[in-house]
C-alpha positions as CSV (number, residue, x, y, z in Angstrom):
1,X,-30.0,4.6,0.6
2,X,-29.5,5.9,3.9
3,X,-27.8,9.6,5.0
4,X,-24.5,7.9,6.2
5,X,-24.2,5.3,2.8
6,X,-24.3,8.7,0.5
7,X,-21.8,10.8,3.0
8,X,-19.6,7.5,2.5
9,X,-19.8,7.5,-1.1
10,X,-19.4,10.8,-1.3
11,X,-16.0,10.7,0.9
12,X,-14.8,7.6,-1.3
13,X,-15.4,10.1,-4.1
14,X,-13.2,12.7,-2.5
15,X,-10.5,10.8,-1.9
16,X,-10.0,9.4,-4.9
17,X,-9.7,12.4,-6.8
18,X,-7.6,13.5,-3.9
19,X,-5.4,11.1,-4.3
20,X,-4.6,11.8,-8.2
21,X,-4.1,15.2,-6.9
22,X,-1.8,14.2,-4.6
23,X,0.4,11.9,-7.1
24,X,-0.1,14.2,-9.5
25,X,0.8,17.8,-8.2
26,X,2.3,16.6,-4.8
27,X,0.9,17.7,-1.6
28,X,2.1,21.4,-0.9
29,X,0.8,22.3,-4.1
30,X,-2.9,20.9,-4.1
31,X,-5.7,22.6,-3.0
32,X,-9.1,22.0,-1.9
33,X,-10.0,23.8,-4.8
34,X,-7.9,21.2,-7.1
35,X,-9.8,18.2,-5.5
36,X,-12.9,19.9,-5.5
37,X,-12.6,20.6,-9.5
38,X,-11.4,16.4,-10.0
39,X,-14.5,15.3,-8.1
40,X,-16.7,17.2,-9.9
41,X,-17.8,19.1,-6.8
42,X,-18.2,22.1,-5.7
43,X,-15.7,23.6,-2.8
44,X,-18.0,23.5,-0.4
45,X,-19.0,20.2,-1.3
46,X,-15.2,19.0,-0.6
47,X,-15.5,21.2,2.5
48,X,-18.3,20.1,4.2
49,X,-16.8,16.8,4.9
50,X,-12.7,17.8,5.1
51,X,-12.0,21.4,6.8
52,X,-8.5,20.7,5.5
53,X,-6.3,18.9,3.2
54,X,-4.6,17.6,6.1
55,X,-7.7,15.9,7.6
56,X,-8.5,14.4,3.7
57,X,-4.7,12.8,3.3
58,X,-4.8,11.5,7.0
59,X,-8.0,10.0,5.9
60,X,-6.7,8.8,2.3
61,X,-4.1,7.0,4.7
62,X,-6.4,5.5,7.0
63,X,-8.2,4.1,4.3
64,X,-5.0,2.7,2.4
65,X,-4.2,0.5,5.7
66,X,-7.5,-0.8,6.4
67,X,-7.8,-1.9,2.7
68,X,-4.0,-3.5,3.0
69,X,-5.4,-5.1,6.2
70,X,-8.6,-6.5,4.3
71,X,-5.9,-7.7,1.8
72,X,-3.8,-9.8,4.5
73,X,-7.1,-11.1,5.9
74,X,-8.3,-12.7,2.7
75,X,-9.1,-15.9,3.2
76,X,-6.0,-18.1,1.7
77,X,-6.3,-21.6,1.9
78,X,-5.1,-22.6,5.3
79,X,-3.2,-26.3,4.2
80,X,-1.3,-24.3,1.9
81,X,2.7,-24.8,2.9
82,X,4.5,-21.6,3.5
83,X,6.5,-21.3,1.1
84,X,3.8,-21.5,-1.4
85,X,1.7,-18.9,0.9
86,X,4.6,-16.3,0.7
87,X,4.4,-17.0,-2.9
88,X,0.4,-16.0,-3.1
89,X,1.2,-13.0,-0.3
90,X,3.8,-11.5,-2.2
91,X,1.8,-12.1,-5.8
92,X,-1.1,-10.4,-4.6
93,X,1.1,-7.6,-3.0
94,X,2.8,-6.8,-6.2
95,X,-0.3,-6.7,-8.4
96,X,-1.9,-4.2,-6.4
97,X,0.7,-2.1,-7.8
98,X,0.5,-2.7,-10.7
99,X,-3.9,-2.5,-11.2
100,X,-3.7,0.5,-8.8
101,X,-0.5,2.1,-9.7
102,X,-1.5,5.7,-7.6
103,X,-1.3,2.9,-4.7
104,X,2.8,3.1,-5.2
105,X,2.8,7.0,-5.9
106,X,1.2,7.7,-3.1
107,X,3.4,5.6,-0.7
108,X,6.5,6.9,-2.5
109,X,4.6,10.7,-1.6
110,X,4.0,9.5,2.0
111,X,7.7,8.7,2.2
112,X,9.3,12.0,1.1
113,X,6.7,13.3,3.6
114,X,7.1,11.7,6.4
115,X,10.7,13.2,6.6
116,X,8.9,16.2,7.1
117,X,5.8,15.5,9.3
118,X,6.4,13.2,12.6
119,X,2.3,12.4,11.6
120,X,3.0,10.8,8.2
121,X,6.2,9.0,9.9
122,X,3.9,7.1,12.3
123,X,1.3,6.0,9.8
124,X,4.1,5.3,7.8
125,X,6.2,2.7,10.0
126,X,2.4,2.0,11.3
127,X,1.8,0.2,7.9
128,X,5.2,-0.8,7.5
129,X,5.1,-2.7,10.6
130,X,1.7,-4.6,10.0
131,X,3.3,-5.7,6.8
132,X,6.8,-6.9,7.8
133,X,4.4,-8.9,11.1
134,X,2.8,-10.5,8.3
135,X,5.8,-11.3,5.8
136,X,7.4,-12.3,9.3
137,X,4.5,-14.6,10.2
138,X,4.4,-16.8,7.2
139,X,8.7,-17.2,7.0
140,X,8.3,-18.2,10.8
141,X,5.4,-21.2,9.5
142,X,7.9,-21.5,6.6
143,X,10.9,-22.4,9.2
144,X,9.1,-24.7,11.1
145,X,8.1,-26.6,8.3
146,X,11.5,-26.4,7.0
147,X,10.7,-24.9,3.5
148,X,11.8,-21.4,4.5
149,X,15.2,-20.3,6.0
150,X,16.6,-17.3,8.3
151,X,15.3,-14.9,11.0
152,X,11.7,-14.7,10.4
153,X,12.0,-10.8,11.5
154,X,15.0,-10.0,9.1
155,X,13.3,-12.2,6.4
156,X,10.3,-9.7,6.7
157,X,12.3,-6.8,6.3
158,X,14.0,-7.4,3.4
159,X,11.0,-8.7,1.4
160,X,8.9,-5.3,2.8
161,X,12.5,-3.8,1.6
162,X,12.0,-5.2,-1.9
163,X,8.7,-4.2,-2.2
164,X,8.8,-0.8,-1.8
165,X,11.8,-0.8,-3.7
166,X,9.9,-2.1,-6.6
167,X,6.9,0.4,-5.7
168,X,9.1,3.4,-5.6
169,X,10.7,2.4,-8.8
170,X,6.9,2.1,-10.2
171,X,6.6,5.5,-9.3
172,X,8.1,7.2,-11.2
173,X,7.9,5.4,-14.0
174,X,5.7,7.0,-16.5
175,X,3.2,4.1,-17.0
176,X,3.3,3.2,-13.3
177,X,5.1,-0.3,-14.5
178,X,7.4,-2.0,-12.0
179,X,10.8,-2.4,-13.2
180,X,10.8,-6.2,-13.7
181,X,8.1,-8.5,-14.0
182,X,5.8,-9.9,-11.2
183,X,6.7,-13.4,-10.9
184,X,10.4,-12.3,-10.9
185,X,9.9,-10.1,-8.7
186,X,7.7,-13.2,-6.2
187,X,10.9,-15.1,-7.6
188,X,13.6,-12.9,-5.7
189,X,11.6,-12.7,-2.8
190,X,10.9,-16.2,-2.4
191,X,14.8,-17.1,-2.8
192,X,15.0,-14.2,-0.3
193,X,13.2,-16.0,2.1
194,X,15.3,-19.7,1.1
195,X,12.6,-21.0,-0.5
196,X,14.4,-24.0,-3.3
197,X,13.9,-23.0,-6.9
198,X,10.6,-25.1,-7.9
């Protein structure tokens, strides 16, 4: 395995423990000495690839959009119509909250925070906007084809609006559970968007 494979592992390593950290304590409170002791390492271990907490949750964030990226770009089957693609989108956006429910802490964190930091505001609306471009994409499709209703753009919004909604809820539930289930939740979205009742 080469130098740069281990120093990626070894990062991976970081910021997941990191990120229970963060969900767990909050940002102000953790220190490199915190994620240091939940990765098993050693401070200077934790140091020798983030100088600062700052540089590790702008990382942590970084990360987060380029795997929510990978997750748009999975390959869905192209002939599906749209209203049965926003159906698939939305599913598989929903479930990642619920297998990786430090995913929804830690947007819920990044929110509180970005009232704070201009930094965490752009990453913030950065991701925001890539999702709503997406959600927007597939209602547009969804128009044309006349199985989807209303302004593509404030389609998008609303369902990104419901989403995080749900995800904030998850939160701060105890168990990290969403509030309803997933398909009802794919349900009000769907309807949100005009699709008919199947």
């Amino acid at each position: 395995m080469t130098r740069q494979k281990i120093d990626e592992q070894r990062k991976q390593q970081i910021r997941a423990a990191a990120t229970r950290c963060f969900v767990r304590r909050g940002y102000a409170p953790t220190r490199l000495l915190d994620i240091a002791r939940e990765a098993g390492l050693s401070k200077g271990g934790v140091y020798f690839h983030y100088r600062a907490k700052e540089q590790l949750f702008h990382d942590i964030l970084d990360a987060q959009l380029a795997t929510l990226q990978e997750r748009w770009a999975a390959a869905l089957p192209p002939d599906l119509p749209a209203d049965r693609l926003l159906h698939e989108v939305a599913l598989a956006h929903l479930k990642t909250f619920v297998e990786h429910p430090d995913e929804a802490r830690l947007c819920n964190l990044l929110v509180t925070m970005s009232g704070q930091e201009q930094e965490f505001r752009e990453k913030l609306e950065k991701t925001f906007s890539e999702m709503r471009a997406r959600y927007a994409e597939v209602v547009r499709r969804g128009v044309e084809e006349g199985v989807l209703a209303g302004d593509p753009q404030v389609v998008a919004r609303g369902i990104v609006g419901v989403v995080y909604g749900l995800a904030a809820q998850a939160a701060i539930d105890p168990a990290g559970r969403l509030p309803i289930a997933v398909e009802q939740a794919v349900e009000l979205i769907t309807r949100l968007a005009g699709a008919r009742p199947a």
